[in-house]
C-alpha atoms as one frame of an Amber mdcrd trajectory, in Angstrom:
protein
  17.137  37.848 -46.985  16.570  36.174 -43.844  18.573  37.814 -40.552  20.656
  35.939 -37.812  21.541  37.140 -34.556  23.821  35.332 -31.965  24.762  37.018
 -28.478  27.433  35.595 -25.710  27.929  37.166 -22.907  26.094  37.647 -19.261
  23.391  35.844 -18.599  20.480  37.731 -20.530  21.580  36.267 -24.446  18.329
  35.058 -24.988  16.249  38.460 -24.425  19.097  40.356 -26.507  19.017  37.716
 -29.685  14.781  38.554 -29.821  15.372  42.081 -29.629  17.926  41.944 -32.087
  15.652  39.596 -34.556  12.920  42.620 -34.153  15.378  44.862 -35.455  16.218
  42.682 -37.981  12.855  41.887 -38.986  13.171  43.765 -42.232  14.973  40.636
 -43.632  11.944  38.145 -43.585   9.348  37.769 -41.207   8.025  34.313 -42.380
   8.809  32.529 -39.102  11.444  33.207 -36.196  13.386  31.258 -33.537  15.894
  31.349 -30.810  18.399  28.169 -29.547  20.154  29.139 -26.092  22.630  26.744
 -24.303  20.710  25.546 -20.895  22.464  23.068 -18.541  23.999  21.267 -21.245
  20.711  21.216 -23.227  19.080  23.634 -25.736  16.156  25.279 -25.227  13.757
  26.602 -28.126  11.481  29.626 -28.757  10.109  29.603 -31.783   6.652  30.868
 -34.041   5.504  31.768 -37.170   5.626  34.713 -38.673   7.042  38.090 -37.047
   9.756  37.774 -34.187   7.740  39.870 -32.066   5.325  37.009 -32.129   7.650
  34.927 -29.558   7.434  33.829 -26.381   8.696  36.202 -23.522  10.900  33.820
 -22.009  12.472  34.061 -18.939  15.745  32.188 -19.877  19.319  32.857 -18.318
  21.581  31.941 -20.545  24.858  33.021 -21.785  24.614  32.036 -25.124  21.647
  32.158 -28.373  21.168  32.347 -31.376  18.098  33.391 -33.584  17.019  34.058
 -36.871  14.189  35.321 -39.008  13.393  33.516 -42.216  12.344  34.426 -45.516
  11.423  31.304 -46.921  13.521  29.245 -50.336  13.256  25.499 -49.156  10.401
  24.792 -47.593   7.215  26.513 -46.770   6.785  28.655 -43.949   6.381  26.716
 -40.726   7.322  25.991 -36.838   8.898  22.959 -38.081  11.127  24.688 -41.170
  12.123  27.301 -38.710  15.508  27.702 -37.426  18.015  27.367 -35.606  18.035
  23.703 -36.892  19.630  20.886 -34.649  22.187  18.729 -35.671  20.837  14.404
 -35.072  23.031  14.194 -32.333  21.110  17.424 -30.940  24.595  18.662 -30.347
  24.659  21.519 -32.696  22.213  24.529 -33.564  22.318  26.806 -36.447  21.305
  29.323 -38.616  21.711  30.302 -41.641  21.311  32.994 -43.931  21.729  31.689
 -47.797  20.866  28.915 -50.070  22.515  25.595 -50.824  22.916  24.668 -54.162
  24.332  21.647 -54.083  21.277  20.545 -52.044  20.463  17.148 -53.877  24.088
  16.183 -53.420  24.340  16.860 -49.712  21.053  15.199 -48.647  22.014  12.008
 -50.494  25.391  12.133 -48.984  24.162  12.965 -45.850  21.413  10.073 -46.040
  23.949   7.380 -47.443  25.689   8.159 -44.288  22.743   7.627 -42.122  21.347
  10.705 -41.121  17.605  11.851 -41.400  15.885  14.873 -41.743  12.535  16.497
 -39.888  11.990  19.856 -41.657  12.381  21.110 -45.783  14.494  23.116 -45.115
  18.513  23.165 -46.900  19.514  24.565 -43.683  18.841  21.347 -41.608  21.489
  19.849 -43.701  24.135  22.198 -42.493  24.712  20.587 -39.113  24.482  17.575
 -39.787  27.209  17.894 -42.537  29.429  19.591 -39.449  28.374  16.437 -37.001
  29.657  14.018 -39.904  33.163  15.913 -40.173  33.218  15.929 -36.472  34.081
  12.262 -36.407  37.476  12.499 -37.137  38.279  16.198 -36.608  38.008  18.890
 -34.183  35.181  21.126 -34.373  36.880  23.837 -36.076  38.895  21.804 -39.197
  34.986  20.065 -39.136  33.397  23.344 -39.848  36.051  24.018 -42.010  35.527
  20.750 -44.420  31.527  21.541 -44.338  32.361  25.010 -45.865  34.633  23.701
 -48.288  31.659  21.173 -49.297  29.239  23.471 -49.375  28.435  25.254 -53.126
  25.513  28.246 -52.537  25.451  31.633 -50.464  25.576  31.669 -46.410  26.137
  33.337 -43.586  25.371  31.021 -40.417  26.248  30.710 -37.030  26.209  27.767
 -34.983  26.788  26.958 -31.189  27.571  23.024 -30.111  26.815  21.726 -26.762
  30.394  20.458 -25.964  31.363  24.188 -26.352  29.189  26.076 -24.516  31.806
  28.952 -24.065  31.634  29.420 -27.752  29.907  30.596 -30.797  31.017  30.033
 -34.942  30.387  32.001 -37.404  31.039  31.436 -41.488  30.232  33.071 -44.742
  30.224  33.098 -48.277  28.549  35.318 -50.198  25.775  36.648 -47.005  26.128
  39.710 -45.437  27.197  39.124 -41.456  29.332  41.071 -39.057  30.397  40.793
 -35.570  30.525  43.880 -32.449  31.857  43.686 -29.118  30.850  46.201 -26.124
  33.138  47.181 -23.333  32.114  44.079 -21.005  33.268  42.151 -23.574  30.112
  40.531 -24.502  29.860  39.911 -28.700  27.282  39.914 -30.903  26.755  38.567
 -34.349  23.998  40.164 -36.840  23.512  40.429 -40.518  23.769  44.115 -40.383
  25.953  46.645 -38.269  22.409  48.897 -37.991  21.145  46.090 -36.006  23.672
  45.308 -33.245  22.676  47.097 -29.468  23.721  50.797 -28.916  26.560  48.907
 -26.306  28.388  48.017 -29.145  31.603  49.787 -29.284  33.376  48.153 -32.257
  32.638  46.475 -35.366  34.359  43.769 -37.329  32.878  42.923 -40.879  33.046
  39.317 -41.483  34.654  38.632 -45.194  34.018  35.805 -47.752  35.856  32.710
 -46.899  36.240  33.233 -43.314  35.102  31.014 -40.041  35.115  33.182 -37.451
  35.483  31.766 -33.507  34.699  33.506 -30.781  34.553  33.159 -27.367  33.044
  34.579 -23.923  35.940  35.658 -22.463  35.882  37.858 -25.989  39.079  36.235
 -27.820  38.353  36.087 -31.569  40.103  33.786 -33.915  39.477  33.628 -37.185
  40.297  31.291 -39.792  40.575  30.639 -44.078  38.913  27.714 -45.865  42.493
  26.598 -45.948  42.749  26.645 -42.367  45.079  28.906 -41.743  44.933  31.537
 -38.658  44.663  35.353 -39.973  44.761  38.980 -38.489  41.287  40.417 -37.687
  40.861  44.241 -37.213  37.702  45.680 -35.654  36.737  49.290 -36.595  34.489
  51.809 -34.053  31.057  51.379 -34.104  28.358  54.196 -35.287  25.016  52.488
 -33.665  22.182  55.264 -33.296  19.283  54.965 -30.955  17.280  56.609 -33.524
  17.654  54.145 -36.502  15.150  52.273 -34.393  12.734  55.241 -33.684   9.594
  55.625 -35.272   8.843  58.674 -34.236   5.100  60.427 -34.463   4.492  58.270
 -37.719   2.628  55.442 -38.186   5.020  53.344 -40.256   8.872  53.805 -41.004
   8.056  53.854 -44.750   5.930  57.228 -44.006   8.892  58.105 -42.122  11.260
  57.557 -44.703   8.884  59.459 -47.160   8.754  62.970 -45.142  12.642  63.042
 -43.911  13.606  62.907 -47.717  14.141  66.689 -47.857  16.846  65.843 -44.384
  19.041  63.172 -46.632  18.792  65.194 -49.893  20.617  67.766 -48.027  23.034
  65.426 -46.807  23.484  63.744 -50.353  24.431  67.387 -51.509  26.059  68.515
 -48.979  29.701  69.415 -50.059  29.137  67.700 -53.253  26.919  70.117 -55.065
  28.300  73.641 -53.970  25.897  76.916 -55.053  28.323  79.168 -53.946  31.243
  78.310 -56.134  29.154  76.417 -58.548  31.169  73.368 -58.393  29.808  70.009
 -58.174  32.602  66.872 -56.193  31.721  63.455 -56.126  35.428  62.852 -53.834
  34.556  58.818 -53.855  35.371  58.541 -57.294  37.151  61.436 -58.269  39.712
  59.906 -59.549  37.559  57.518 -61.654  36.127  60.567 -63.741  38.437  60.458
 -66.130  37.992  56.487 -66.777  34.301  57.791 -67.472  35.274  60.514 -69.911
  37.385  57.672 -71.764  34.744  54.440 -71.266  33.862  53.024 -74.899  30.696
  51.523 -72.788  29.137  52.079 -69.557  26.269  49.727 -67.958  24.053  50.444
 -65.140  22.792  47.716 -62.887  20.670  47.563 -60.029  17.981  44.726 -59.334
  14.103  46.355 -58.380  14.074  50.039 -57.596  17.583  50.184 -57.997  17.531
  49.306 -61.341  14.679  51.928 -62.264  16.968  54.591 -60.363  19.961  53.418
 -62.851  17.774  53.800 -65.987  17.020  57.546 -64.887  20.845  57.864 -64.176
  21.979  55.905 -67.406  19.228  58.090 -69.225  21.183  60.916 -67.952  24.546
  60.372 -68.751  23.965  59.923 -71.708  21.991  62.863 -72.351  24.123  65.178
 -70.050  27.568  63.784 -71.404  26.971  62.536 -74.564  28.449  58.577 -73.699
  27.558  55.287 -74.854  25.540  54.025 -71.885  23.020  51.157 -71.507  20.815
  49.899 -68.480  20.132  46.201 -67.641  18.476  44.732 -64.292  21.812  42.774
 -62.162  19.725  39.389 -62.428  19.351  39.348 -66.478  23.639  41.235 -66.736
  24.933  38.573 -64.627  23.981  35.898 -67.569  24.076  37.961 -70.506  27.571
  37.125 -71.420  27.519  41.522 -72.235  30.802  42.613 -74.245  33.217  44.080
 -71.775  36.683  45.024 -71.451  39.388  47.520 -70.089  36.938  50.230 -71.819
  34.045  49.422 -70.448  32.716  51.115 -66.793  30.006  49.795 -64.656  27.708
  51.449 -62.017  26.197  49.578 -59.500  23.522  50.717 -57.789  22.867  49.050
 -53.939  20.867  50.458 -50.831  21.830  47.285 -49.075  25.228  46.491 -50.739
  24.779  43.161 -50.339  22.070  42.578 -53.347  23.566  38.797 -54.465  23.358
  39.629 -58.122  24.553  42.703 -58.067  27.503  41.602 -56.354  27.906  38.838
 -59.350  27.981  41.113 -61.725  30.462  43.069 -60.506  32.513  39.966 -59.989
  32.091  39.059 -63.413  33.058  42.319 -64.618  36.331  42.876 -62.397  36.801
  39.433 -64.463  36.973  41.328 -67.956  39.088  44.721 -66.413  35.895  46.238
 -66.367  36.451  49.341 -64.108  33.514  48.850 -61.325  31.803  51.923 -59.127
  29.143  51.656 -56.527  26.319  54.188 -55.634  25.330  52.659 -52.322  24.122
  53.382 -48.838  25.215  50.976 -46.349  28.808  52.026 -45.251  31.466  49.021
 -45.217  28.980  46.551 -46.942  30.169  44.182 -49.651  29.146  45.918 -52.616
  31.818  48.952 -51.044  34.422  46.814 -50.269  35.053  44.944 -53.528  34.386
  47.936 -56.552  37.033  50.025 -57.093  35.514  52.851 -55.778  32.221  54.316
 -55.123  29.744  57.187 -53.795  27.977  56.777 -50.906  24.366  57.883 -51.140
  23.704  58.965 -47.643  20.593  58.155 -46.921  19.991  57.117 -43.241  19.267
  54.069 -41.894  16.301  52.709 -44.231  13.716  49.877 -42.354  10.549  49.850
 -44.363  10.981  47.114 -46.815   9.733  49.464 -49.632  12.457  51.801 -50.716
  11.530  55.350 -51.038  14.620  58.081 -49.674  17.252  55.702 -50.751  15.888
  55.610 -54.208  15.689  59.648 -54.375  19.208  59.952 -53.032  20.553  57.133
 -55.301  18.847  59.437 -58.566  20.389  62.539 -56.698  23.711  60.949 -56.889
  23.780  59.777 -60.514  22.390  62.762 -61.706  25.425  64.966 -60.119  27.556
  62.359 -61.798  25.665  62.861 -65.016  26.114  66.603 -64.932  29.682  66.601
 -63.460  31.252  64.447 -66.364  29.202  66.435 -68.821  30.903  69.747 -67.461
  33.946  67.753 -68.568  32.944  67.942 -72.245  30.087  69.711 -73.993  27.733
  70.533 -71.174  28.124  74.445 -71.393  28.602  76.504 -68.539  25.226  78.655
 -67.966  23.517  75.426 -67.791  26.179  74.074 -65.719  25.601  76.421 -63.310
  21.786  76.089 -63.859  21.699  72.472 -63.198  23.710  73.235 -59.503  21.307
  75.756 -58.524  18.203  73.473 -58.952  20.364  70.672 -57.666  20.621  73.171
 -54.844  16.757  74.038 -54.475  15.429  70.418 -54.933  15.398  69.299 -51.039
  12.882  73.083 -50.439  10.770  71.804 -53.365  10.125  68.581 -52.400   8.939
  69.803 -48.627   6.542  72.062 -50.754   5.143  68.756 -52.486   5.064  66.931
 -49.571   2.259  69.592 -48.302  -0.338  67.935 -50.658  -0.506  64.862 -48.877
  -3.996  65.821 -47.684  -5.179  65.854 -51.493  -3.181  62.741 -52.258  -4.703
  60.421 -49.358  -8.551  61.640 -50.831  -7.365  60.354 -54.181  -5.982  57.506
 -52.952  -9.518  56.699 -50.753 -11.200  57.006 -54.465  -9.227  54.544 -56.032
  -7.946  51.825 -53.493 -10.593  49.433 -53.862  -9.408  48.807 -57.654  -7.848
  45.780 -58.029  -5.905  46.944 -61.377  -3.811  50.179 -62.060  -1.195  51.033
 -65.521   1.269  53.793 -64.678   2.411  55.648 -67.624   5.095  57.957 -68.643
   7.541  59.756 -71.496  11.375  60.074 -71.270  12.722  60.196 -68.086   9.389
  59.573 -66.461   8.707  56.253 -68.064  11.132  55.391 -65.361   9.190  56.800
 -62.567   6.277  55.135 -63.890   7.514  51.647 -63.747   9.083  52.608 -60.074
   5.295  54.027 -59.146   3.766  50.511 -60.223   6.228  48.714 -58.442   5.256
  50.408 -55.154   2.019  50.449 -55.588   2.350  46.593 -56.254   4.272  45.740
 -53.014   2.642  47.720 -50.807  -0.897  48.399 -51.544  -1.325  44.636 -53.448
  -2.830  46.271 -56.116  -1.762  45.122 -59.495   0.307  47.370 -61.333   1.993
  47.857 -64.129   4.326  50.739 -65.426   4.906  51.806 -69.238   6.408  54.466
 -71.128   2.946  55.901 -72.905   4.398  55.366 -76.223   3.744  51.693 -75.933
  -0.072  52.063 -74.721  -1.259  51.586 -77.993   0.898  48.627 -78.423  -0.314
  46.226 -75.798  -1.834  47.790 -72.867  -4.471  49.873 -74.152  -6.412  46.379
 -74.332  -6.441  46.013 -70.400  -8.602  49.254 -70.564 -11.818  49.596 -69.198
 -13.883  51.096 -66.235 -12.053  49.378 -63.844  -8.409  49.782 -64.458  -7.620
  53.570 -63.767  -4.084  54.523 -65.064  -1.819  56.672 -63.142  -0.524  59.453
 -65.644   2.952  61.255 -65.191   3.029  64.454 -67.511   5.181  66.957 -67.820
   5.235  70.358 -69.770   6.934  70.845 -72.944   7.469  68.602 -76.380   5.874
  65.108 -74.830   2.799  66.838 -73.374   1.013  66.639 -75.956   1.829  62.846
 -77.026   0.585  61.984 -73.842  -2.341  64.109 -73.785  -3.242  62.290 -76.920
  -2.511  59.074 -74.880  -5.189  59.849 -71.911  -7.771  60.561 -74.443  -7.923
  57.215 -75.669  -7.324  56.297 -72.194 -11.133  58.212 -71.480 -12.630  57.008
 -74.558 -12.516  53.732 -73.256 -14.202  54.459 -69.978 -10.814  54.208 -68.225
 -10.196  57.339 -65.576  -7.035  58.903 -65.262  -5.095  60.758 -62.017  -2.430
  62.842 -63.740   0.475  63.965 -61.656   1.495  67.104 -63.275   3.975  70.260
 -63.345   2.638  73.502 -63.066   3.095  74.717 -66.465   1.087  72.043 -68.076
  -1.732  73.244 -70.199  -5.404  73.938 -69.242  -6.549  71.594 -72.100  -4.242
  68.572 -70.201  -5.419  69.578 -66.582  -9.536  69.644 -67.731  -9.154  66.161
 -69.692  -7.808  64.242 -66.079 -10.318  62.998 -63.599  -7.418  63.854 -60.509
  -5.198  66.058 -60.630  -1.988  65.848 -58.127   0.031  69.385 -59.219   3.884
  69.898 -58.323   6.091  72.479 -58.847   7.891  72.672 -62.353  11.780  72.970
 -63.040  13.133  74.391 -65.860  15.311  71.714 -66.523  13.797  68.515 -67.503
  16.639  66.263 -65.840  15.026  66.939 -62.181  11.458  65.863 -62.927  11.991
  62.243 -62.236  12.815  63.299 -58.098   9.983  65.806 -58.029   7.245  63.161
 -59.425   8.747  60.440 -57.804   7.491  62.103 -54.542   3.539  61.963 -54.751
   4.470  58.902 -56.523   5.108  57.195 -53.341   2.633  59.039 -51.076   0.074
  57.698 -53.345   1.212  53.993 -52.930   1.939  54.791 -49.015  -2.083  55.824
 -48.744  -3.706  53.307 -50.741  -1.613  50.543 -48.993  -2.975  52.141 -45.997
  -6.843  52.942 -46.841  -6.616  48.614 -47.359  -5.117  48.194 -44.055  -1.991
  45.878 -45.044   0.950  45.897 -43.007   2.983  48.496 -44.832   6.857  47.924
 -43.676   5.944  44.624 -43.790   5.135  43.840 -47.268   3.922  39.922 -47.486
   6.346  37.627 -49.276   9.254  40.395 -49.437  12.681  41.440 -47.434  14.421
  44.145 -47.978  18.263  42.897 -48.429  18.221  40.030 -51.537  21.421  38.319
 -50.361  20.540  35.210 -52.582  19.410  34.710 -56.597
């Protein structure tokens, strides 16, 4: 959450920090602003709301820094947006985090004299480094204000006496630095986000003050203040990650080029041919699998519903002991773990804060930790002890769609790999591979009903209320549909497994709450046909996304019908309905005109609790 940018080098930093804030824009769009170093004086751009929404400045400088905020202290605001200035007026930063020893810092900070113009916990930040600065250089200063600090950050900061310069620290949030050829560096929470000039990449770790320089010398230094080796790596920046294409929004995008990173997510991992499926990331961790007393999921939103389907899996496919709990409840749970216990974490960003806790905590107890992520070289990769990447592209709508599909993908060869370990026999072995195999041509097939999908989305978008209900593995997909449908379309939603409809829900039934039915042939058709009857005896209308082979008697009892093509094997239902799933929620958000990569109040990367 929230995304900094800083830039030194030639004369143009303050053009290439806004362009680098609108590619960062993903990570809050609340309010946005840009410090650059001006004959010995800063000068500001800043607004409200979406970086785009700056000024077009024409300023020559050689050094900025910007950021895009997502709002925790303060509301959003001109005056609570960064960079913030140090009293002095020396020192701008930003900051990408939360304090949490807040109360502590203002009071010291106050007692000391200093005063404060925004509500912000960043404001605090340079001040602290101005009060250090008394007796120390700027570097030991920046150094003591880290040590003081307790939260998450990443921030950089640039000080007036060192114009030549730019510092950057974290703790906890994501930030990295690239170079280009000339020599000019960047700094950016992502490595998707830095220009296509930049030629090498060095990931900033936990702990670390980083100092660098125009002339492009790098230093970088502990909390202890000692001087350590730095190595930068060669940087992958595509033109198209920023591309949208013939679409209208990245998230519609993102929904159609699913069939493209399937097929990379199998590709060499799932092989038809010689019916073999290898996951090469954590090979060698299969056998700690096979052996785990206990394995826990954990993921925090979609994530999380992605790691009940694979949890759900495992333990039907290979017969182990497996729970799922969301990262944000795990992390406090105090769970039993120990040398005999795995856990999966599941991260598009791998930088989600409490995901990253819990896998701390667990590394604490000898847990053995994997990750099923996307973003190469994030945190989340760098500190399990090993881990699949899910190989989904660069994603940029705030709403995750293909890195949810290719995180299921992923767990599901897991789930059916370890099972061919034990009981899983081998004709279904080979079954499960060859639909593995054919899922990426199915889901282009379902992705030709989007004409029939936006018409029943125009029928229902003007309802304010929606339940989205579902058996087995497609309870899941129901609670995944509401959530979409919830953050993109505004319409409140909420997912269910159908066997709890009579428990609860059934009372938020009426005329005008239309539920969003996920059926599938075979032994729960029937409980759920029972389900949308009492559903229609109520007055409520049902849209039933259904498989093929689903009975006429289910098909004449829905008011909608959205039909996909069946599988014989159960395990692959949740990817095939996940698909109109999210066209549906992509159309209504659209037939109510809301900004839909945009959603209000939400970034994509939740680098803080």
């Amino acid at each position: 959450m929230c995304g900094i940018f800083g830039y030194i080098g030639g004369d143009n930093s303050h053009q290439e920090v806004k362009l680098g804030l609108e590619r960062l824009a993903y990570r809050g769009y609340d309010s946005a602003g840009i410090a650059s170093i001006v004959n010995n004086k800063f000068e500001e751009n800043k607004c409200l709301g979406h970086p785009e929404e700056l000024l077009d400045l024409d300023i020559k400088s050689n050094l900025s820094i910007g950021h895009n905020r997502w709002a925790t202290h303060g509301e959003p605001s001109v005056l609570n947006a960064h960079p913030h200035f140090s009293n002095d007026k020396k020192i701008a930063l930003v900051h990408n985090g939360i304090i949490e020893n807040y109360c502590e810092i203002n009071k010291f900070l106050k007692k000391n004299g200093f005063s404060f113009y925004s509500d912000t916990d960043t404001e605090l930040i340079p001040n602290l480094i101005q009060h250090y600065m008394k007796n120390l250089d700027i570097v030991d200063a920046t150094i003591a204000a880290m040590n003081h600090i307790r939260g998450a950050y990443a921030m950089a900061f640039v000080h007036i006496d060192h114009p030549n310069q730019i510092n950057v620290a974290r703790l906890g949030s994501p930030v990295c630095l690239g170079r280009s050829d000339s020599g000019s560096i960047c700094i950016s929470s992502d490595t998707n986000s830095l220009p296509l000039s930049t030629k090498e990449v060095m990931t900033i770790d936990d702990g670390k003050l980083v100092i660098a320089n125009s002339d492009g010398n790098i230093i970088v230094k502990n909390l202890e203040g000692n001087t350590l080796e730095h190595k930068f790596e060669t940087a992958s920046i595509k033109k198209k990650n920023y591309e949208i294409g013939d679409f209208s929004h990245f998230l519609e995008k993102e929904i159609y080029e699913q069939p493209i990173y399937l097929r990379n997510a199998l590709s060499g991992r799932v092989n038809l041919d010689k019916g073999f499926i290898k996951l090469s990331g954590i090979s060698s961790y299969i056998e700690a699998i096979l052996n785990a007393e206990d394995i826990i999921y954990t993921g925090c939103g979609s994530a999380y519903y992605a790691a009940c389907i694979g949890a759900q899996a495992m333990e039907s496919i290979a017969r182990k002991r497996v729970r799922a709990m969301s990262a944000g409840e795990l992390k406090y749970y105090n769970p039993v773990m120990n040398e005999k216990t795995v856990l999966i974490a599941i991260s598009q960003s791998g930088e989600t804060a409490d995901t990253i806790g819990c896998i701390k905590m667990a590394k604490n107890h000898g847990v053995t930790t994997l990750g099923v992520i996307n973003v190469v070289n994030s945190t989340i990769s760098r500190i399990v002890d090993a881990g699949v990447y899910i190989r989904a592209g660069e994603e940029v709508s705030v709403a995750s769609t293909k890195s949810v599909t290719n995180q299921i993908v992923t767990m599901l060869a897991l789930a059916i790999l370890v099972g061919s370990k034990k009981d899983l026999s081998i004709l279904r072995y080979e079954s499960l591979i060859s639909e593995l195999h054919s899922l990426p041509n199915i889901i282009d097939t379902i992705l030709t009903e989007d004409n029939k999908i936006q018409r029943i989305a125009k029928k229902y978008a003007n309802y304010n209320n929606m339940l989205c209900i579902g058996r087995g593995y497609l309870k899941h997909v129901a609670k995944e549909a509401a959530l979409k449908i919830k953050e993109i379309s505004y319409i409140h939603a909420e997912g269910y497994s159908a066997a709890e409809l009579k428990h609860g829900p059934l009372a938020l039934v009426d005329k005008s709450v239309p539920t969003l039915a996920l059926i599938t042939s075979g032994p729960m058709e029937e409980k759920m046909l029972s389900n949308i009857r009492e559903i229609k005896s109520r007055g409520g209308k049902v849209i039933g996304i259904v498989n093929s082979d689903v009975s006429k008697e289910t098909k004449k009892v829905l008011d909608d019908i959205i039909e996909i093509p069946s599988c014989s094997n159960k395990l692959l239902d949740p990817l095939l309905f996940l698909i109109p799933c999210q066209l549906l929620s992509y159309f209504l958000a659209k037939e109510n005109g809301h900004h839909i990569d945009r959603p209000r109040n939400l970034a994509k990367s939740v680098t803080v609790e």
